[in-house]
C-alpha positions in Angstrom: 68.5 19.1 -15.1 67.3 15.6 -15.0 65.4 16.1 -11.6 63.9 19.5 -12.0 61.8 18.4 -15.1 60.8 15.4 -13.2 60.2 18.0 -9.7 57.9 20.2 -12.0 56.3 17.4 -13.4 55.0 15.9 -9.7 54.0 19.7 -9.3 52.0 19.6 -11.7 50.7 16.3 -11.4 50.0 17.2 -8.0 48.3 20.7 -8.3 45.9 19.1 -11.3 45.2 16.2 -8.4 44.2 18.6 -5.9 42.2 21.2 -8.6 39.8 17.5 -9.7 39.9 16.7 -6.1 38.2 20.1 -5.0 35.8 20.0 -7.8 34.6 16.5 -7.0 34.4 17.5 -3.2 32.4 20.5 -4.3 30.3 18.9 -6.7 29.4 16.2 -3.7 28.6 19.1 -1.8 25.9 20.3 -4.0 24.5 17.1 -4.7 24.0 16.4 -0.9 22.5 20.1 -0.6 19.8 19.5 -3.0 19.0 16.2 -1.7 18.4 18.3 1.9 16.3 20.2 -0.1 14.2 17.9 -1.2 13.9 15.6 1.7 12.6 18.8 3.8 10.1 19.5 1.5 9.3 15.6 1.7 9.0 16.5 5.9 5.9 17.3 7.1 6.5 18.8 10.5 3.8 19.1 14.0 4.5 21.9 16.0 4.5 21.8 19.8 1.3 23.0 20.7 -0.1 19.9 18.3 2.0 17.1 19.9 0.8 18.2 23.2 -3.1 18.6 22.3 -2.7 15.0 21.2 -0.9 14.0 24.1 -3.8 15.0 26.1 -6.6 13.6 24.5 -4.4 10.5 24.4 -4.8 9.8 20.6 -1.9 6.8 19.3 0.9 8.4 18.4 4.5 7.2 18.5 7.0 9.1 19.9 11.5 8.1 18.5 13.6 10.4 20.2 16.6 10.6 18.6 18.7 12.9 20.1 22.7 12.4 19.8 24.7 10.9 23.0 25.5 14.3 24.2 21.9 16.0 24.7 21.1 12.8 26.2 23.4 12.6 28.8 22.9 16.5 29.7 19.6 15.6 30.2 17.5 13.3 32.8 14.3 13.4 31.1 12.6 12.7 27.6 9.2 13.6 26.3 6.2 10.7 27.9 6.4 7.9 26.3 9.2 8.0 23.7 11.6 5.8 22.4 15.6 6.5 22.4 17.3 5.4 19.5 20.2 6.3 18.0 19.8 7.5 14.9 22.4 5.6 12.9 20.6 2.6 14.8 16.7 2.9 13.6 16.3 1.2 11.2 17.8 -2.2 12.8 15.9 -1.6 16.1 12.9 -1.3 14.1 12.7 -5.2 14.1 12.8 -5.4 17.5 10.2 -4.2 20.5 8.6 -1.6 20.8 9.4 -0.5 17.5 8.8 -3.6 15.9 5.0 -3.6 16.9 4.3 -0.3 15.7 1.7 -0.3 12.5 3.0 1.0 9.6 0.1 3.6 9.3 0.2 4.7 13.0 1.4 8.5 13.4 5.2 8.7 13.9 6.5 12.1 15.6 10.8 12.0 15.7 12.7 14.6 17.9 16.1 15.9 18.5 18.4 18.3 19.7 19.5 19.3 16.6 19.2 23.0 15.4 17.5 22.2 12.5 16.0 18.7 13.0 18.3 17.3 11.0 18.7 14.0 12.7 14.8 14.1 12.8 14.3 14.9 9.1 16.6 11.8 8.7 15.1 9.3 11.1 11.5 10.5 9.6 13.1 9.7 6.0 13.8 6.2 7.4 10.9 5.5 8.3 9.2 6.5 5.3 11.6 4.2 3.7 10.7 1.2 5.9 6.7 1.8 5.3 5.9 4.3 7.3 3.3 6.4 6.1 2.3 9.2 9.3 5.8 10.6 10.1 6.1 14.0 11.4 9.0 15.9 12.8 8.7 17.7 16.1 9.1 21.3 14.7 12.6 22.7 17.1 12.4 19.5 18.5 13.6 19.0 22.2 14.8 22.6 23.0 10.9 23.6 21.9 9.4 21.0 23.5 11.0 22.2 27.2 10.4 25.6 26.3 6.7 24.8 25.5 6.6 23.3 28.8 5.2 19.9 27.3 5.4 16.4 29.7 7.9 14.8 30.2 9.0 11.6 32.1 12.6 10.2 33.7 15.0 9.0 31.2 16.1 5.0 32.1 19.4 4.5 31.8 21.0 0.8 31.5 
């Protein structure tokens, strides 16, 4: 008899376990979905077309692509003139060149792969964070920027 109190006891103990568990989980889930919210409406976005008007007249932008390890290696190119960085990488490589020499109130455009820009979003946050104060997000980022037919140079690898 001994045993099957203490049996229904770890059940118990167990099940309330898992039941806090779950609602801690969930809560953390909500709490991370309103901070998306708000950091997209923090975003300001360029489209496309934009990017490559300014492209052309040849106006100072600077261009982070931060696409994730797979896009980059099914691909061979990268938009003119951006920087790769890995996104979980930024803001150290932002002490170091090119980045580094970059003035804080130069125009900022971050792309990706992602079907929502959310590695984009992020890096733009980051830079916001470090001082940045003209960061846009490529609206579709990479898979818009191909489609839109927009220049593009070799990727280096090495």
């Amino acid at each position: 008899m001994n045993f099957t109190k203490w049996l229904a006891g770890a059940c118990i103990f167990f099940s309330t376990s898992l039941v806090i568990a779950t609602a801690e989980t969930t809560r953390d889930r909500a709490v991370t979905f309103t901070e998306g919210a708000q950091q997209n409406s923090e975003t300001a976005f360029i489209t496309a077309a934009e990017l490559k008007a300014k492209l052309e007249k040849n106006e100072p932008v600077t261009i982070i692509d931060v696409r994730g390890s797979s896009s980059m290696l099914a691909s061979d190119s990268k938009i003119k003139g951006a920087v790769y960085v890995k996104l979980r990488r930024l803001k150290y490589r932002l002490g170091f060149p090119p980045l580094k020499d970059v003035p804080k109130n130069r125009e900022v455009v971050t792309y990706c792969a992602c079907p929502n820009d959310e590695s984009s979003v992020m890096a733009a946050k980051t830079l916001r964070e470090t001082g940045f104060t003209r960061v846009r997000v490529l609206k579709g980022g990479w898979v818009v920027w191909k489609k839109s037919k927009g220049q593009v140079e070799p990727m280096t690898r090495g």
